[in-house]
Biopython code that builds the backbone (N, CA, C, O; Angstrom):
import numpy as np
from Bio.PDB.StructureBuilder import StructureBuilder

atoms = [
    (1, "UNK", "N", (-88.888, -38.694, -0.672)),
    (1, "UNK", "CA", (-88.265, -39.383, 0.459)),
    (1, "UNK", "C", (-89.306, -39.611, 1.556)),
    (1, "UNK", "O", (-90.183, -38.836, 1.938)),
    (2, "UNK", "N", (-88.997, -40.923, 2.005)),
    (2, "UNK", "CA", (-89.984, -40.978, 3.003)),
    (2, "UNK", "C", (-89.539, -40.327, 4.406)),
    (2, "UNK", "O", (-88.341, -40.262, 4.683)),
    (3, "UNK", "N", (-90.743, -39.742, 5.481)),
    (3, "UNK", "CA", (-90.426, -39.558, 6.489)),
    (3, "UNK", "C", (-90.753, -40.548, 7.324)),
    (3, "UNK", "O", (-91.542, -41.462, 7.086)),
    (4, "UNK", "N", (-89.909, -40.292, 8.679)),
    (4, "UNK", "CA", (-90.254, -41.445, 9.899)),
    (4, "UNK", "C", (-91.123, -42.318, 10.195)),
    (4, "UNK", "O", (-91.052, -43.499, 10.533)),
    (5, "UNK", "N", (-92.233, -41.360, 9.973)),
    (5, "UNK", "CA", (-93.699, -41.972, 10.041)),
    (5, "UNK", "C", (-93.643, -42.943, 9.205)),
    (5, "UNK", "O", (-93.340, -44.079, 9.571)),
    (6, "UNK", "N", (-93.919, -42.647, 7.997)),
    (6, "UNK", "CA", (-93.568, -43.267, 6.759)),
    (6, "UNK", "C", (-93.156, -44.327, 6.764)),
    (6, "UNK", "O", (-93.961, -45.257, 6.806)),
    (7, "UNK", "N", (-91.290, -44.668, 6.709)),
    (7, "UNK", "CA", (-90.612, -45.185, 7.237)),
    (7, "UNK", "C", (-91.189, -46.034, 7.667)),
    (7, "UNK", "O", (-91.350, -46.960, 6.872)),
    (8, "UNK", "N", (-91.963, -46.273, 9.443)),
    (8, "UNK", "CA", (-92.615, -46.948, 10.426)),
    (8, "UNK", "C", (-93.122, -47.770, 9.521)),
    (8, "UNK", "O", (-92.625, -48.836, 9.156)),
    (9, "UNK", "N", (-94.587, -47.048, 8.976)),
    (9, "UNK", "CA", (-95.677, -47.448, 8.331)),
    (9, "UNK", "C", (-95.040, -48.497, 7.441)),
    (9, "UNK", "O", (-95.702, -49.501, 7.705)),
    (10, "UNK", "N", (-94.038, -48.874, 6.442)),
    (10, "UNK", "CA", (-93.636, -48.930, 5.050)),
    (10, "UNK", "C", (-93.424, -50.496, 6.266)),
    (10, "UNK", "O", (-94.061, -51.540, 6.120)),
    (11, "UNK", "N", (-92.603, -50.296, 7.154)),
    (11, "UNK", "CA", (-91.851, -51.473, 7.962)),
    (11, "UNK", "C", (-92.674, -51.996, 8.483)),
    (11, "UNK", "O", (-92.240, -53.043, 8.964)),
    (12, "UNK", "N", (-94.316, -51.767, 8.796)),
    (12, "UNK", "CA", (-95.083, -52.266, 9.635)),
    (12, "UNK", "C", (-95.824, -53.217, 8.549)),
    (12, "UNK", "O", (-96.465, -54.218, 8.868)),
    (13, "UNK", "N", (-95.657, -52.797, 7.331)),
    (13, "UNK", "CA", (-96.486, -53.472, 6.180)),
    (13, "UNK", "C", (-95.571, -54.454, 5.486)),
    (13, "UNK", "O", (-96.092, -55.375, 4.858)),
    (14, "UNK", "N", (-94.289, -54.346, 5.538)),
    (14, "UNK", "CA", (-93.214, -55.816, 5.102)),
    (14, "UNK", "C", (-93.334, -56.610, 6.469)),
    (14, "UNK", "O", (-93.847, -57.716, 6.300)),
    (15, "UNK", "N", (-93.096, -56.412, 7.381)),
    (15, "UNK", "CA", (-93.612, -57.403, 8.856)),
    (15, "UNK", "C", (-94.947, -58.150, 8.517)),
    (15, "UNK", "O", (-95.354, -59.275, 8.809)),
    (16, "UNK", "N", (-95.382, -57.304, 7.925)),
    (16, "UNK", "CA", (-97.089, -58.179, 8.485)),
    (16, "UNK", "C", (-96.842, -58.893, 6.869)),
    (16, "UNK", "O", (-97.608, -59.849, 6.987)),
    (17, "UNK", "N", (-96.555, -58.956, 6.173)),
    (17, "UNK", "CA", (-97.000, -59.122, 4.700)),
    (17, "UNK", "C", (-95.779, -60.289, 4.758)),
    (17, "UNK", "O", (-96.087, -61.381, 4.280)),
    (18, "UNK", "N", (-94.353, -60.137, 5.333)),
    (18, "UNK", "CA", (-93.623, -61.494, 5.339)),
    (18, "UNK", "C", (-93.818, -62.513, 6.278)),
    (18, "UNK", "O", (-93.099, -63.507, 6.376)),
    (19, "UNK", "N", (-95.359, -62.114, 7.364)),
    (19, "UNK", "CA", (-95.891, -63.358, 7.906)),
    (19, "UNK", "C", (-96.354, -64.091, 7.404)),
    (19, "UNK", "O", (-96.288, -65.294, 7.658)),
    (20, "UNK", "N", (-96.987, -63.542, 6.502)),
    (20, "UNK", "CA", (-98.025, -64.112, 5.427)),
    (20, "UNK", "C", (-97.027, -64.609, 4.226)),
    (20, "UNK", "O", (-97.539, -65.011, 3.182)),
    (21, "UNK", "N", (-96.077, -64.590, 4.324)),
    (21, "UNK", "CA", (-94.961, -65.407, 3.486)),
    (21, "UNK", "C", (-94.906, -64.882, 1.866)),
    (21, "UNK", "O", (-94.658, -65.543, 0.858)),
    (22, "UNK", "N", (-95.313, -63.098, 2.041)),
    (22, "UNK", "CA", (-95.338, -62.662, 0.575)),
    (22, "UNK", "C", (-93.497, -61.573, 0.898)),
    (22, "UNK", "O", (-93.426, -60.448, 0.403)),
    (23, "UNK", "N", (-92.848, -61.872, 1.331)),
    (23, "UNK", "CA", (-91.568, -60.798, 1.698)),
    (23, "UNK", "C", (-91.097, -60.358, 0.386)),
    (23, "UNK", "O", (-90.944, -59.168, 0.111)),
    (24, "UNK", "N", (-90.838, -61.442, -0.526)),
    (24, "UNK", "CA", (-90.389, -60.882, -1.487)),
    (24, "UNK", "C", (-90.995, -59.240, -2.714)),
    (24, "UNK", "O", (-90.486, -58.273, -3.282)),
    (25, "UNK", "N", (-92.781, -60.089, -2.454)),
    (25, "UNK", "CA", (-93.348, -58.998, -3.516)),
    (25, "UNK", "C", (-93.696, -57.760, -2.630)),
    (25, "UNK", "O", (-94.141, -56.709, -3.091)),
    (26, "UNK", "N", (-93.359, -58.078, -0.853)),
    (26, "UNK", "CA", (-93.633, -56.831, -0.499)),
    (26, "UNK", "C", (-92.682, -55.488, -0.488)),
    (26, "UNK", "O", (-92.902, -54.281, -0.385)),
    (27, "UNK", "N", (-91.423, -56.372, -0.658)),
    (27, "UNK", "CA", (-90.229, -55.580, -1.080)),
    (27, "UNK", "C", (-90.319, -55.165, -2.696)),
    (27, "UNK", "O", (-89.393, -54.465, -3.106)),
    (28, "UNK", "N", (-91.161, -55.468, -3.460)),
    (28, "UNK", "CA", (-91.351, -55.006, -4.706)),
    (28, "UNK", "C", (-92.414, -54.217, -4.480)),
    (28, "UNK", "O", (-92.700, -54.101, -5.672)),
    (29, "UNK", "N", (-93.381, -53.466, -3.842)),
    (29, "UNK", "CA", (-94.436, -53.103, -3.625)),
    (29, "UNK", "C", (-93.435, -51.665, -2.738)),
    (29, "UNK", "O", (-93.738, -50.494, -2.971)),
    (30, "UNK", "N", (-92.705, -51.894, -2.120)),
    (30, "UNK", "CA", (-92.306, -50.643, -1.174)),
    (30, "UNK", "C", (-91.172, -50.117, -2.134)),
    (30, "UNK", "O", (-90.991, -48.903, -2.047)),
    (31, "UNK", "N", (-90.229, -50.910, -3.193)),
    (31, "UNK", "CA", (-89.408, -50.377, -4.027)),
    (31, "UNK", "C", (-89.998, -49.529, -5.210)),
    (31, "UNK", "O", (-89.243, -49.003, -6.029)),
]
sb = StructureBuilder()
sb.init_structure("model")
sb.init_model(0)
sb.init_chain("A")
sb.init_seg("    ")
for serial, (resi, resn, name, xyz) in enumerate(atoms, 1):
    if name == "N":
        sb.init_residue(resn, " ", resi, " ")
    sb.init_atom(name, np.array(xyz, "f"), 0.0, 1.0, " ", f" {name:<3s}", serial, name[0])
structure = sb.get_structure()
């Protein structure tokens, strides 16, 4: 399980990665 930090981190890397218009595989990358 992730913790908070974690958490943060995991959300700071689908933000930046669905600017860049990859959302989908970044949600396959954090699943």
């Amino acid at each position: 399980m992730h913790t908070i930090a974690l958490a943060n981190c995991d959300l700071l890397i689908i933000y930046s990665i669905e600017i860049n218009g990859d959302a989908i595989w970044s949600a396959y990358l954090v699943l």
